[in-house]
C-alpha positions as CSV (number, residue, x, y, z in Angstrom):
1,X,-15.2,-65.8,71.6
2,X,-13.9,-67.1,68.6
3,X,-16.6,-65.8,66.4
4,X,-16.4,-62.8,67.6
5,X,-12.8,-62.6,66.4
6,X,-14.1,-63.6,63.0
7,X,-16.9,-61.2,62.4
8,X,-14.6,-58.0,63.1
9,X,-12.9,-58.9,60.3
10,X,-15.1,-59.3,58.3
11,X,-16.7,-55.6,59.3
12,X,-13.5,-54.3,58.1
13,X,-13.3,-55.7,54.8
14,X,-17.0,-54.6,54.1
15,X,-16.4,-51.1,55.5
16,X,-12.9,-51.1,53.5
17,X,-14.9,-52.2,50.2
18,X,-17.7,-49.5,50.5
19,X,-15.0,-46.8,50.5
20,X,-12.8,-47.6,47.7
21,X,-16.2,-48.2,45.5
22,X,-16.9,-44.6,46.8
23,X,-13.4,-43.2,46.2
24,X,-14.0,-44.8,42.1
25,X,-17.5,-43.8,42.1
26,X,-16.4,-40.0,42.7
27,X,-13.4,-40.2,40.7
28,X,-15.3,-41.9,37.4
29,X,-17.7,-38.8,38.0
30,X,-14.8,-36.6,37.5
31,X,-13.7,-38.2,34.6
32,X,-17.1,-37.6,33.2
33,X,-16.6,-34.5,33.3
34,X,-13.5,-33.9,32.2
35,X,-13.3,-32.2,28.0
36,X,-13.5,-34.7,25.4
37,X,-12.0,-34.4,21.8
38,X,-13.3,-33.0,19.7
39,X,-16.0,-31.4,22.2
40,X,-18.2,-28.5,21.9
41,X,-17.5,-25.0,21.5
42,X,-16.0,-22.9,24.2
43,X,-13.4,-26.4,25.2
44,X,-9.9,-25.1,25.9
45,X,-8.5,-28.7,25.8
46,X,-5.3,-28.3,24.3
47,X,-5.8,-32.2,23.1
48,X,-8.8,-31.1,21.7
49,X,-9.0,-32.5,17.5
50,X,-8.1,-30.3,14.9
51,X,-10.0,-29.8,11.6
52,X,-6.7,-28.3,10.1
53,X,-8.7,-24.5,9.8
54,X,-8.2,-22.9,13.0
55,X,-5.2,-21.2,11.2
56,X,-6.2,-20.5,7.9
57,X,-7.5,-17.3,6.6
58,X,-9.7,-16.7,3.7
59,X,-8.4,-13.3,1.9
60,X,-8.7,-11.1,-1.5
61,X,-9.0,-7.6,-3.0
62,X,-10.4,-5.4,-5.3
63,X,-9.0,-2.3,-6.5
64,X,-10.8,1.1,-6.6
65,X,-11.9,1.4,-10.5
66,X,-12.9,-2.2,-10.8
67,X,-15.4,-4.8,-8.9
68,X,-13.7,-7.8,-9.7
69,X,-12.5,-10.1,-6.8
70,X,-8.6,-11.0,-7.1
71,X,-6.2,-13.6,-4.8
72,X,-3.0,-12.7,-3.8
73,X,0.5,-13.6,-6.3
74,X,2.5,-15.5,-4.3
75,X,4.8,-16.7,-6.4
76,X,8.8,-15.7,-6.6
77,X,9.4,-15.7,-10.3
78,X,9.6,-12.2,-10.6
79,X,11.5,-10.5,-7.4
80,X,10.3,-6.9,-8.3
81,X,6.8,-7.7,-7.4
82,X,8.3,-6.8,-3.6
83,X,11.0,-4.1,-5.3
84,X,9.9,-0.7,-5.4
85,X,11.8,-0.6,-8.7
86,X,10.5,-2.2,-12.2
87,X,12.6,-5.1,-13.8
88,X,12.7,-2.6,-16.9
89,X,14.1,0.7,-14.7
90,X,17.7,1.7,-14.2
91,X,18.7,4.3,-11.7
92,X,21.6,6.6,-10.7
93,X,23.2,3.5,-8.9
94,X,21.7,4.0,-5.4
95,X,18.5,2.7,-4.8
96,X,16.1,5.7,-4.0
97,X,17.6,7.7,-6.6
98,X,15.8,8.8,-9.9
99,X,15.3,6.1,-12.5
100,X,14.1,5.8,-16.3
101,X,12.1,3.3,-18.1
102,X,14.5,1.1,-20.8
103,X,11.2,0.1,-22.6
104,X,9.2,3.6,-24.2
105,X,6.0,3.9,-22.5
106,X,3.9,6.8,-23.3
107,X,1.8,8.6,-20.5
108,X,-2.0,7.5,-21.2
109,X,-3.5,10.1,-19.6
110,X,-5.1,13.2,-21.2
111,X,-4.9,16.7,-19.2
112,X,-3.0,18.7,-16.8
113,X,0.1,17.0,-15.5
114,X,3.1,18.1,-13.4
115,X,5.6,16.6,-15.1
116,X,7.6,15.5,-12.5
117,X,7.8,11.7,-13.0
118,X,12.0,10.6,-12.3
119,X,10.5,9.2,-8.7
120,X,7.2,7.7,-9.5
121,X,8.6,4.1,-8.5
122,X,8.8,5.2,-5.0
123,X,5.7,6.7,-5.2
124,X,2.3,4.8,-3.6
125,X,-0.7,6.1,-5.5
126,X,-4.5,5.8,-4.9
127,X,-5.7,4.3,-8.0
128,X,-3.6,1.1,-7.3
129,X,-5.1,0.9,-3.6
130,X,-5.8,-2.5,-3.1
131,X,-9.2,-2.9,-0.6
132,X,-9.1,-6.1,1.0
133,X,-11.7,-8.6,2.5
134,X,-10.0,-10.6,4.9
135,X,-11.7,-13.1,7.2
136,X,-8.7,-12.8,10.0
137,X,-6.3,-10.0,10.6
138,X,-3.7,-10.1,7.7
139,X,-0.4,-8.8,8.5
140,X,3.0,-8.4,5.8
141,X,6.2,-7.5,6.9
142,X,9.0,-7.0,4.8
143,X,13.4,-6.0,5.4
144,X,15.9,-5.8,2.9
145,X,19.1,-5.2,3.8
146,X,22.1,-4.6,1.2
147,X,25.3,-3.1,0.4
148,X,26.9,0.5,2.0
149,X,24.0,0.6,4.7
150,X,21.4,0.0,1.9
151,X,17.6,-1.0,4.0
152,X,13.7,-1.3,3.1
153,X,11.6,-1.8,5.0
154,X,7.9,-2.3,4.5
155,X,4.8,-3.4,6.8
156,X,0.9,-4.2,5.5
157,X,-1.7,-4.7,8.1
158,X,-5.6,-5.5,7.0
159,X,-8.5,-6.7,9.2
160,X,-12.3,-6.3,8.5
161,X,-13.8,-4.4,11.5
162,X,-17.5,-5.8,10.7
163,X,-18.1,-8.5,8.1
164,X,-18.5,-5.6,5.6
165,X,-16.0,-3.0,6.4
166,X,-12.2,-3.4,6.1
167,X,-9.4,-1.1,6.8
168,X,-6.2,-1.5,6.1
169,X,-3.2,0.8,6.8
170,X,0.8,0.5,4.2
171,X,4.0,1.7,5.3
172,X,7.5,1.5,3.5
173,X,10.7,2.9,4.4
174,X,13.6,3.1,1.7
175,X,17.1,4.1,3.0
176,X,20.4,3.9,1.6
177,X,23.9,6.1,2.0
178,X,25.1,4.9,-1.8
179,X,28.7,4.7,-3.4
180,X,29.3,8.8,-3.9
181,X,28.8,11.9,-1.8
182,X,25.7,13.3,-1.9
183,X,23.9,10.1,-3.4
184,X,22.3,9.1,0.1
185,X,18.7,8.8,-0.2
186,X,15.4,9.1,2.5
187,X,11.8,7.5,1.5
188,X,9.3,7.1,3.7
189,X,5.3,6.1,2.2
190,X,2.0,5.3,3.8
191,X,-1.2,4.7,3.0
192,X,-5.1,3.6,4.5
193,X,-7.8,2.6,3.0
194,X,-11.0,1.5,4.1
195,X,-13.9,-0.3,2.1
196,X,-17.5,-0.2,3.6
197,X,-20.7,-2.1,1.8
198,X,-24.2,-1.0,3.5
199,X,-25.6,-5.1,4.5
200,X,-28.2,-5.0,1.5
201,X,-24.9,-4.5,-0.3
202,X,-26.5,-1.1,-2.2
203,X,-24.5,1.3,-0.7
204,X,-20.4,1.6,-1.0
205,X,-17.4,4.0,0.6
206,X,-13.6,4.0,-0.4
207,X,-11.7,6.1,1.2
208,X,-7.8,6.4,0.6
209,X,-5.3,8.8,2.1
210,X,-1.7,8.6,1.0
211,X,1.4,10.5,2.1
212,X,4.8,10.5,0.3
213,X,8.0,12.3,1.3
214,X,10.9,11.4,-1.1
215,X,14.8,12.7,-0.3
216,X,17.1,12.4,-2.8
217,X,21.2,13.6,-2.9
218,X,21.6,14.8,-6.3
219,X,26.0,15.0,-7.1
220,X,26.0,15.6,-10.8
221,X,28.4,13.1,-11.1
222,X,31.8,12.4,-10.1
223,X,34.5,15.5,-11.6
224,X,36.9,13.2,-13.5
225,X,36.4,9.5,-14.6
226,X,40.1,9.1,-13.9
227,X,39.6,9.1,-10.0
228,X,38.0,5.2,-10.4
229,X,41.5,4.0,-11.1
230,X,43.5,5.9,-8.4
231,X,44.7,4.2,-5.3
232,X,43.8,7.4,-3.2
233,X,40.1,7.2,-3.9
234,X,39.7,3.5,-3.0
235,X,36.9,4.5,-1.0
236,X,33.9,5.9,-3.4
237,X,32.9,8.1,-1.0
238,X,35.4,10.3,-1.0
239,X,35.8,11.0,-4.9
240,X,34.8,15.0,-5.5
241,X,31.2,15.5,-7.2
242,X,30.1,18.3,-9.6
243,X,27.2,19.1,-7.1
244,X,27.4,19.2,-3.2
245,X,30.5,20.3,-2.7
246,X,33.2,17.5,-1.0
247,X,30.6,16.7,1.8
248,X,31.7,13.5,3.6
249,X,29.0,10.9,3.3
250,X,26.6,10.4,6.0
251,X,26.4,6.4,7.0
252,X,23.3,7.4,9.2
253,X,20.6,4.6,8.9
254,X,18.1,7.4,9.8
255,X,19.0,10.2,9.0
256,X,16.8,12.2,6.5
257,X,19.7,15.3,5.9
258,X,20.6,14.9,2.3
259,X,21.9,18.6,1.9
260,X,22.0,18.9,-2.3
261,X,19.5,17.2,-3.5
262,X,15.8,16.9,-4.3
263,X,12.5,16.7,-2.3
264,X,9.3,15.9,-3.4
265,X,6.2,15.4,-1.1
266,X,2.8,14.6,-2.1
267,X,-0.6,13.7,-1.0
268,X,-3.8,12.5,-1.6
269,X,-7.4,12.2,0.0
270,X,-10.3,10.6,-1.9
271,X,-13.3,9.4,-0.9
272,X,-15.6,7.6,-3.7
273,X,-19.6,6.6,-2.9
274,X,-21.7,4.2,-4.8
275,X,-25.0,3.7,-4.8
276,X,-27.3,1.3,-6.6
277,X,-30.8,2.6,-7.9
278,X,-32.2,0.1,-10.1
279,X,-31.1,-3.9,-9.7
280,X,-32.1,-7.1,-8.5
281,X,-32.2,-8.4,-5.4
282,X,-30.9,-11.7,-4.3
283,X,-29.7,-14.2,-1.8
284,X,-27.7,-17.1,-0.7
285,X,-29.9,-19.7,2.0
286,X,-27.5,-21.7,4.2
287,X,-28.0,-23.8,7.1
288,X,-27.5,-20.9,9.4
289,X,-27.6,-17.5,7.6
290,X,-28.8,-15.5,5.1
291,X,-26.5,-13.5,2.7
292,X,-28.0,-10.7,0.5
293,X,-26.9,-10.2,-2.8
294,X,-27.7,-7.0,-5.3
295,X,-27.0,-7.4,-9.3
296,X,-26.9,-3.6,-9.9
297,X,-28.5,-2.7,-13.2
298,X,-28.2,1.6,-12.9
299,X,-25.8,3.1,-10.2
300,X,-24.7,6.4,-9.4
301,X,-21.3,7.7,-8.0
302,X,-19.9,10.7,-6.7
303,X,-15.9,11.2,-5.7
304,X,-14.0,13.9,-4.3
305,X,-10.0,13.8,-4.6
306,X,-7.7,16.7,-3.1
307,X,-3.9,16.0,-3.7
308,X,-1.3,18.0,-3.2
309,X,2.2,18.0,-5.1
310,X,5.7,19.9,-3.4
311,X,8.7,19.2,-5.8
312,X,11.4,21.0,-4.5
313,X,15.5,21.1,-5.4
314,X,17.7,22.8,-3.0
315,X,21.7,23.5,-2.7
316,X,23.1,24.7,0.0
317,X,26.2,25.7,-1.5
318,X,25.8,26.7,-5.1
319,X,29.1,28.9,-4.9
320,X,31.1,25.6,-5.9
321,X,29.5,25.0,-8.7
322,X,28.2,28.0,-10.9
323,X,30.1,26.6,-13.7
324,X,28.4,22.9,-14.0
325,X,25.0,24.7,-13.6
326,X,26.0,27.5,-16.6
327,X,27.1,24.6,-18.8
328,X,24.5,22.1,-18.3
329,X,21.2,24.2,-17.5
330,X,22.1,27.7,-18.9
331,X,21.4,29.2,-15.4
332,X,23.3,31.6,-14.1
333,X,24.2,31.7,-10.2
334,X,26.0,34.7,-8.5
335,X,28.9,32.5,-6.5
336,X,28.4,34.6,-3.4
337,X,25.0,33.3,-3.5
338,X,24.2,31.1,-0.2
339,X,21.1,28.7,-1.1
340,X,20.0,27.7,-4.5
341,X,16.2,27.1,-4.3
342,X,13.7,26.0,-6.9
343,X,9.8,24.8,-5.8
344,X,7.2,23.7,-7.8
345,X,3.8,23.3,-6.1
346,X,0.3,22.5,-6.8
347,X,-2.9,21.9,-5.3
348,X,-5.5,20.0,-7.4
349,X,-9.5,19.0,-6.6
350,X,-11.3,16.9,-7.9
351,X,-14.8,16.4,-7.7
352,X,-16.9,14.0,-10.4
353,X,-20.7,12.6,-10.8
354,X,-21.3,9.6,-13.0
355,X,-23.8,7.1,-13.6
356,X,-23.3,3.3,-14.6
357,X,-25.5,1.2,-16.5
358,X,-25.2,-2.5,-16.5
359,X,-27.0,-4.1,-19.3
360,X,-26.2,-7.7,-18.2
361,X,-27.0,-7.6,-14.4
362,X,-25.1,-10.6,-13.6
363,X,-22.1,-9.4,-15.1
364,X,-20.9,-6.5,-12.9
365,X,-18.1,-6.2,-15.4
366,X,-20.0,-5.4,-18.0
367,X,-21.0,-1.3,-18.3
368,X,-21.7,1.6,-19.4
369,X,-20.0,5.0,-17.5
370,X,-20.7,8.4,-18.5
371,X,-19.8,11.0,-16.0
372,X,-18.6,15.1,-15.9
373,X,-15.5,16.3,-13.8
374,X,-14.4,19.6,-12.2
375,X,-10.8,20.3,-11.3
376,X,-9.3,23.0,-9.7
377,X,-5.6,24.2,-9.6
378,X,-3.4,26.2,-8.3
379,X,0.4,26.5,-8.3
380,X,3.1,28.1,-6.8
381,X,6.2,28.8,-8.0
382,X,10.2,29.5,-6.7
383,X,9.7,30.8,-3.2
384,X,6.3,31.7,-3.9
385,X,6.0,34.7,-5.5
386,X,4.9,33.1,-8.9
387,X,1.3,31.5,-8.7
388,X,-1.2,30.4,-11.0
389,X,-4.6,29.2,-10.9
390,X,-6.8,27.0,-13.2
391,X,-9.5,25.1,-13.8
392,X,-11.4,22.2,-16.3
393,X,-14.0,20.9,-16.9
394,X,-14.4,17.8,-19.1
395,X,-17.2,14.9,-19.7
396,X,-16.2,11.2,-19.9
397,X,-17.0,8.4,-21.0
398,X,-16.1,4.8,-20.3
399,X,-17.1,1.3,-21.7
400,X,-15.8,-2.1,-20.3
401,X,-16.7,-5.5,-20.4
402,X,-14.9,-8.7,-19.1
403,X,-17.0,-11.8,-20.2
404,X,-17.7,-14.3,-17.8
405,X,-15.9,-16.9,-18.8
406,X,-12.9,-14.8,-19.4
407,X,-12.0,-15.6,-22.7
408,X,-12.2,-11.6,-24.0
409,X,-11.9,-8.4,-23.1
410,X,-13.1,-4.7,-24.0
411,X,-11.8,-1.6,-22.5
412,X,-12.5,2.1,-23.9
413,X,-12.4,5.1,-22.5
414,X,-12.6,8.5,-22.9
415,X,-12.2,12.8,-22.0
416,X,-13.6,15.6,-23.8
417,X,-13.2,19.0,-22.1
418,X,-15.3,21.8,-22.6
């Protein structure tokens, strides 16, 4: 009787023991497996090690009339490099209005022009496009805020779609009431572009479209310098103009109503196309790819550019101030006229062949350029009853080289129309 007390005892303990070496059997199973550190791809283990590159990015650009690779300037020494207006520019005291350059500074460019250059700061242009190659999305955003309801804003966005084609899209915003009536100003700018190389990197697209619309409040100036010191015209805004009329400012963050002032809008499609005849061919053997590389030695190009150019000065009220126009512009206004308009506006193509030769081919910045150009015009003028059309034709010729170890560089280029 006795021993049978002792074995059931015993039976529990063994029946007890098999289970908890079960229960850590299963549970050292789980552990198994269970993400390590450091694991394979596809491990969502928010432990997991870190080589200190999940969030870095690998980005530069080229511009459209050259091939060499640049990095971005990220330095502060210079604030205007993110200020639409130069270090060496003044302006009208509101930012938006015209400026001037302190340091001459001819215009190196031969042909037709429009003349119209007071706003080119706040102008985005194609030739300056930068085409990036990015190996995550890239975004830049950028606010200023200042004095008397002064604002910029600006946004960048760039990401390549496929390995070789990126897109990128630019958008900048300039608002400000200013000091005086009829000062405030309205900018807004955009621009795309998009950079495609065919894989046996032979074949190359740019495309760029740009859109400007500048609004500018044009007073003259104030009537009589002796307003600053009065007590009764404390506030700026209030001081009468020579232009505009006494129009009480507008402290509208958004609004694009500048009554007297000026209005230009431009724009600008292109579309360039490379391809490379004559090169060699090359690559680059890694571990687990291929790259192709081309060393063009002849290349041909074709671009097509339409822009268009609407500069436009308008005053509502000219009545109040036939005298200031007589005196300063020798124009004479009938003071029961209603709207004062004047309009400038062109339409200009583009299209050019030219063929590169590179006589080092492992110096893409090194060449030869001789091409031919067509460009058509036309412009209307006033309200549109004035036009004129033209055209040129002119051959040019280009020679650059950038050694490779950078120490000199040659740049000459030429038109000659016909």
């Amino acid at each position: 009787m006795n021993y049978k007390k002792g074995i059931i005892p015993l039976l529990l303990m063994f029946f007890l023991s098999v289970t908890i070496t079960e229960t850590f059997s299963q549970n050292n199973n789980l552990l198994r497996r269970l993400p390590r550190g450091g694991g394979g791809g596809g491990s969502s283990d928010s432990i997991a090690h870190r080589t200190g590159l999940e969030d870095s990015i690998t980005i530069n650009f080229r511009y459209l009339d050259s091939s060499r690779m640049r990095k971005f300037d990220s330095s502060i020494l210079d604030f205007t490099q993110r200020f639409p207006v130069p270090s060496d520019h003044y302006h009208l005291g509101n930012i938006g209005n015209a400026t001037h350059s302190m340091v001459y500074s001819k215009l190196m460019r031969a042909g037709w022009d429009n003349g119209f250059h007071a706003y080119d700061s706040y102008i985005l242009n194609d030739y300056d496009t930068r085409f990036y190659n990015t190996t995550r999305p890239y975004t830049e955003i950028q606010y200023q805020f200042g004095s008397r309801y002064e604002q910029m804003l600006g946004a960048l966005h760039t990401q390549n779609i496929l390995p070789n084609w990126n897109a990128s899209f630019q958008y900048r915003m300039i608002n400000s009431t200013g000091f005086y009536q009829n000062q405030n100003t309205s900018h807004n700018n955009y621009r795309f572009g998009s950079w495609f190389q065919s894989k046996n990197k032979r074949y190359q697209n740019f495309i760029v479209v740009v859109g400007n619309k500048l609004l500018s409040g044009e007073n003259g100036g104030i009537k009589d310098e002796a307003y600053l010191d009065s007590a009764a015209y404390k506030e700026r805004s209030t001081i009468p103009t020579r232009l505009g009329g006494n129009t009480a400012a507008n402290r509208n963050l958004f609004s694009s109503d500048i009554g007297t002032g000026t209005k230009y809008t431009t724009a600008s499609f292109l579309m360039r196309q490379q391809y490379d005849f004559i090169g060699n061919k090359d690559s680059i053997v890694t571990d687990s790819s291929v790259i192709p590389l081309f060393y063009p030695r002849l290349r041909g190009e074709y671009t097509i550019n339409y822009r268009t150019y609407n500069y436009r000065f308008t005053d509502p009220a000219p009545g109040q101030s036939v005298e200031f126009y007589n005196q300063k512009y020798g124009i004479l206004i009938d003071s029961t006229v209603h709207n004062y308009y004047l309009q400038d506006y062109w339409n200009e193509l583009l299209n050019d062949f030219s063929i590169y030769q590179f006589p080092d081919a492992k110096n893409s910045q090194q060449f030869v350029k001789l091409g031919a150009t067509m460009q058509l015009l036309t412009g209307k003028f006033d309200s549109g009853t004035v036009k004129s059309k033209n055209h040129n034709f002119f051959v040019h010729g280009e020679y650059r080289n950038r050694t490779r170890n950078q120490k000199w560089d040659v740049e000459a280029f030429g038109n000659f129309y016909v």
